[in-house]
Backbone as CSV, one residue per row, in Angstrom:
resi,resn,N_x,N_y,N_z,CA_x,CA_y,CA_z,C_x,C_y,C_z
1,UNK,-43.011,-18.552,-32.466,-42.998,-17.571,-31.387,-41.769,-17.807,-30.501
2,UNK,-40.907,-16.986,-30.224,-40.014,-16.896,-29.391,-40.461,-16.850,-27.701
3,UNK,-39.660,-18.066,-26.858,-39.553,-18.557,-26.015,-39.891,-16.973,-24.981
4,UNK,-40.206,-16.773,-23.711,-40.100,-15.520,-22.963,-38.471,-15.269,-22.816
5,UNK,-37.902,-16.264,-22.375,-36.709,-16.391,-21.831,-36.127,-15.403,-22.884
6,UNK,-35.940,-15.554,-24.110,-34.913,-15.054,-25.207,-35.592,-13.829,-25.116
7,UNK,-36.772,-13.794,-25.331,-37.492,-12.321,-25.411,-36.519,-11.388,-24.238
8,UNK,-36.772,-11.649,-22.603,-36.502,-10.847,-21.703,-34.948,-10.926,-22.167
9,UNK,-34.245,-11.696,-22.733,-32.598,-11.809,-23.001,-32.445,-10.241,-23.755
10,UNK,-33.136,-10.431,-24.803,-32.589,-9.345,-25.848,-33.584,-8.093,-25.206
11,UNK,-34.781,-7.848,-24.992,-35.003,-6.599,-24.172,-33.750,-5.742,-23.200
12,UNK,-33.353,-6.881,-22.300,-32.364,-6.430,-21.459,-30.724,-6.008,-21.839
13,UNK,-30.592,-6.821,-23.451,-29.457,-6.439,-24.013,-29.477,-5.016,-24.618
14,UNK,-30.655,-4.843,-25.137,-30.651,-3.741,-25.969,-31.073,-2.137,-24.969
15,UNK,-31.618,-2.683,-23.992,-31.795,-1.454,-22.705,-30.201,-1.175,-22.694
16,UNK,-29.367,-2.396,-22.105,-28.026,-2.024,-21.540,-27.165,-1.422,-22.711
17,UNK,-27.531,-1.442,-23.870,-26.598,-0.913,-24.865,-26.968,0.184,-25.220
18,UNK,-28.800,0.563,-24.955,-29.035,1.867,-25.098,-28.328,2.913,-24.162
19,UNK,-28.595,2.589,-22.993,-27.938,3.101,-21.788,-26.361,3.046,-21.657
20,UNK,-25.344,2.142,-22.476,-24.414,2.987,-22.866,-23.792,3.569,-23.814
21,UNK,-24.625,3.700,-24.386,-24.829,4.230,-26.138,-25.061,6.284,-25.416
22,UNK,-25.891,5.822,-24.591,-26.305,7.260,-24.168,-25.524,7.949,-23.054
23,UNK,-24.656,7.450,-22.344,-23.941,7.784,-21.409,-22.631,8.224,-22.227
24,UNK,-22.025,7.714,-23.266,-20.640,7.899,-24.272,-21.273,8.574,-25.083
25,UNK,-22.438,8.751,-25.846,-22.391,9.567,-27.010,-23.054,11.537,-26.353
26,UNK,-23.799,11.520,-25.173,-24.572,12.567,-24.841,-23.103,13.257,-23.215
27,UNK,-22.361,12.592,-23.533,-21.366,13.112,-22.384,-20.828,14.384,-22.895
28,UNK,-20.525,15.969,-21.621,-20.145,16.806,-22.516,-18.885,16.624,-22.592
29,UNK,-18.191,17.371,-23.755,-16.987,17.103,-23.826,-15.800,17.483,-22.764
30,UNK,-14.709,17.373,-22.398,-14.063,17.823,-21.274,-12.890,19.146,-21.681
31,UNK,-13.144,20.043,-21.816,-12.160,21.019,-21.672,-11.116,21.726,-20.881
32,UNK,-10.098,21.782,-20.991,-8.864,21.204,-20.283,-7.993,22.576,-20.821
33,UNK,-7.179,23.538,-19.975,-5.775,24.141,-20.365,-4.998,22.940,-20.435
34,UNK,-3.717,22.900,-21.191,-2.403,22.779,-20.995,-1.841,22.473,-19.950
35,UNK,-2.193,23.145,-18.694,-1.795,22.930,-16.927,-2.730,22.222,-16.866
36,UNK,-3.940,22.072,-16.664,-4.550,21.343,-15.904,-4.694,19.946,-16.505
37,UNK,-4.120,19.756,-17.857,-3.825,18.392,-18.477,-2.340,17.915,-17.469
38,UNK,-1.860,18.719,-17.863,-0.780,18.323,-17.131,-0.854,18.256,-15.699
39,UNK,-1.252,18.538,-14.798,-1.882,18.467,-13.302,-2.519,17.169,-13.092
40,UNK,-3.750,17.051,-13.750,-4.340,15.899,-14.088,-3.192,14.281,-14.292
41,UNK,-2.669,14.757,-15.110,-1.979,13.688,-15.552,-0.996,13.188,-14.076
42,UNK,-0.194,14.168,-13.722,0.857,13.885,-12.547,-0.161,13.331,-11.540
43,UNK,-1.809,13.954,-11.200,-2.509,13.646,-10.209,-2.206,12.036,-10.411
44,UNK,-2.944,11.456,-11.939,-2.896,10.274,-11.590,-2.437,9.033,-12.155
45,UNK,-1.187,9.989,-12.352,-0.076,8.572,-12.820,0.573,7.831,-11.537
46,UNK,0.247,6.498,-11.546,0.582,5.443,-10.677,1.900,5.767,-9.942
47,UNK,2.814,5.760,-11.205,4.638,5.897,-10.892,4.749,7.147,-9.970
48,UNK,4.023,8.113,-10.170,4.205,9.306,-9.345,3.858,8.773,-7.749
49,UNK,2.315,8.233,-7.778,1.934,7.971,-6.999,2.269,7.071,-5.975
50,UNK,3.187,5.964,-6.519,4.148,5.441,-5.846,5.292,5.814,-4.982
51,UNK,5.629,6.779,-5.750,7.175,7.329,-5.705,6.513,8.138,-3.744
52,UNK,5.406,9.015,-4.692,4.850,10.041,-3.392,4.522,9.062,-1.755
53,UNK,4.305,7.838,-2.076,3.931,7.346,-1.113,4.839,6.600,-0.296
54,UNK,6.185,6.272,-1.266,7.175,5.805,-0.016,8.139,6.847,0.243
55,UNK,7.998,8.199,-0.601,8.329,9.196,0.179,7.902,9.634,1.634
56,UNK,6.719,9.530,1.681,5.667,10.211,3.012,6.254,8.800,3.869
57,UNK,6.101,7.441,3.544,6.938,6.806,4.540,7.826,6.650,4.788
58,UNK,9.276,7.264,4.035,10.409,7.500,4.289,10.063,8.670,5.461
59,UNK,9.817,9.654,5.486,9.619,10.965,6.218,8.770,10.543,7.703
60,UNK,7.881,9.573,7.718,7.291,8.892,9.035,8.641,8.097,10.009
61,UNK,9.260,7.121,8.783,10.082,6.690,9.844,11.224,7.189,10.056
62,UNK,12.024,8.188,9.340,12.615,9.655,9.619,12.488,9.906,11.430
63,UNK,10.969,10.196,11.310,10.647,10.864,12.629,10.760,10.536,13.528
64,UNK,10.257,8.763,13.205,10.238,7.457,14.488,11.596,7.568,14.864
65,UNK,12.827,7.481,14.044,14.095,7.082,14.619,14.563,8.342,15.189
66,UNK,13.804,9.841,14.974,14.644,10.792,15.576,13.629,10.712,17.023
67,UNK,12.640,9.965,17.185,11.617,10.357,18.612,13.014,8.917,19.477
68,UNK,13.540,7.738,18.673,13.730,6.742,19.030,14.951,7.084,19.706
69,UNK,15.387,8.348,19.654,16.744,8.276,20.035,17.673,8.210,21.408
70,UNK,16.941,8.097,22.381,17.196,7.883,23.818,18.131,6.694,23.583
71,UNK,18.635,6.129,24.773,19.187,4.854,25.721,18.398,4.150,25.694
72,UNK,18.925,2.755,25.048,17.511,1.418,25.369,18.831,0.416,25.383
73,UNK,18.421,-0.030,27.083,18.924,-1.654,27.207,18.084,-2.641,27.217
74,UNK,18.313,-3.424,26.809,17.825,-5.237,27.077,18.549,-6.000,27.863
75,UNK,17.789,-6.393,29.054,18.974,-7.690,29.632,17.761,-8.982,29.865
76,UNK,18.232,-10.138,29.187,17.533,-11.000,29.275,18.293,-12.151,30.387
77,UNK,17.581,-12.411,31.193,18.137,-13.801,32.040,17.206,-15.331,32.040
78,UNK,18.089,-16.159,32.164,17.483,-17.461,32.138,18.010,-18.305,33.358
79,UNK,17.713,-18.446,33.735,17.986,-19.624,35.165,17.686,-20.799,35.157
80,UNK,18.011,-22.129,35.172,17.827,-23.325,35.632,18.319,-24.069,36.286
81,UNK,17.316,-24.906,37.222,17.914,-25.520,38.332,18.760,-26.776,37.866
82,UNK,19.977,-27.197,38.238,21.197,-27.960,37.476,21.764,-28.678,38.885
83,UNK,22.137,-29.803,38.728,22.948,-30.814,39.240,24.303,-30.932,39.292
84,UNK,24.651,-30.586,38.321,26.031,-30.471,37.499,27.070,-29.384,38.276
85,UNK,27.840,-29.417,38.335,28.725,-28.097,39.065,28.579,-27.522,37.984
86,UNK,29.220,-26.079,38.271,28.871,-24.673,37.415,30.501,-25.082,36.775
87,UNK,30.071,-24.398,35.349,31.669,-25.079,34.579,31.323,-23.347,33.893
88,UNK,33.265,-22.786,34.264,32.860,-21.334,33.340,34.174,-21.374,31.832
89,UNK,33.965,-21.151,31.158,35.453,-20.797,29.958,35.101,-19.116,29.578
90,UNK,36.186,-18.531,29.523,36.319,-17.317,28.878,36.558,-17.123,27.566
91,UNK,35.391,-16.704,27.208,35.794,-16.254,25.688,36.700,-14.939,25.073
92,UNK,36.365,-14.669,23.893,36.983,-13.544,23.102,35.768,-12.454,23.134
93,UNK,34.861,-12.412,23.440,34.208,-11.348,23.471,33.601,-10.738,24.390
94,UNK,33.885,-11.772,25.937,33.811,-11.174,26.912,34.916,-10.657,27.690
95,UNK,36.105,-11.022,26.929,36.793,-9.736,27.911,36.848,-8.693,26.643
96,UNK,37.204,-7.410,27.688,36.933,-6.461,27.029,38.808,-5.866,27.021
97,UNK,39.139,-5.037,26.249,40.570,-4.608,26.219,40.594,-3.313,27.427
């Protein structure tokens, strides 16, 4: 006599193979024009889908840099308290011509 264990093993194998035995063989078939194969296909080929998506974020940050386009300064300062006399040299990129 076979163990329960093996029993419930193969019950449950042969349910799951009925069940997709019956889902692939009782499916109706899919009928398709020419266009809508082809529609289908562009829907969901990856490479397209790629391409489409750093398009749409090319076109977002498009927008950002045309909203960005005003005047923007930065002035950062740092201060510390020093002992030392103030020592200055002139460079090459602060004078201006």
């Amino acid at each position: 006599m076979k163990s329960p264990s093996i029993l419930v093993n193969t019950v449950v194998v042969t349910a799951t193979a009925f069940v997709i035995f019956c889902q692939t063989a009782l499916a109706a078939p899919l009928e398709l024009t020419l266009d809508e194969s082809i529609a289908l296909t562009y829907k969901n080929n990856p490479a397209l889908q790629i391409v489409e998506a750093r398009q749409e974020q090319s076109v977002w940050a498009l927008k950002e840099a045309q909203a960005n386009k005003k005047l923007s300064l930065d002035y950062t300062h740092t201060d510390m308290r020093s002992n030392s006399p103030p020592t200055w040299s002139p460079s090459p990129e602060a004078v201006s011509p």
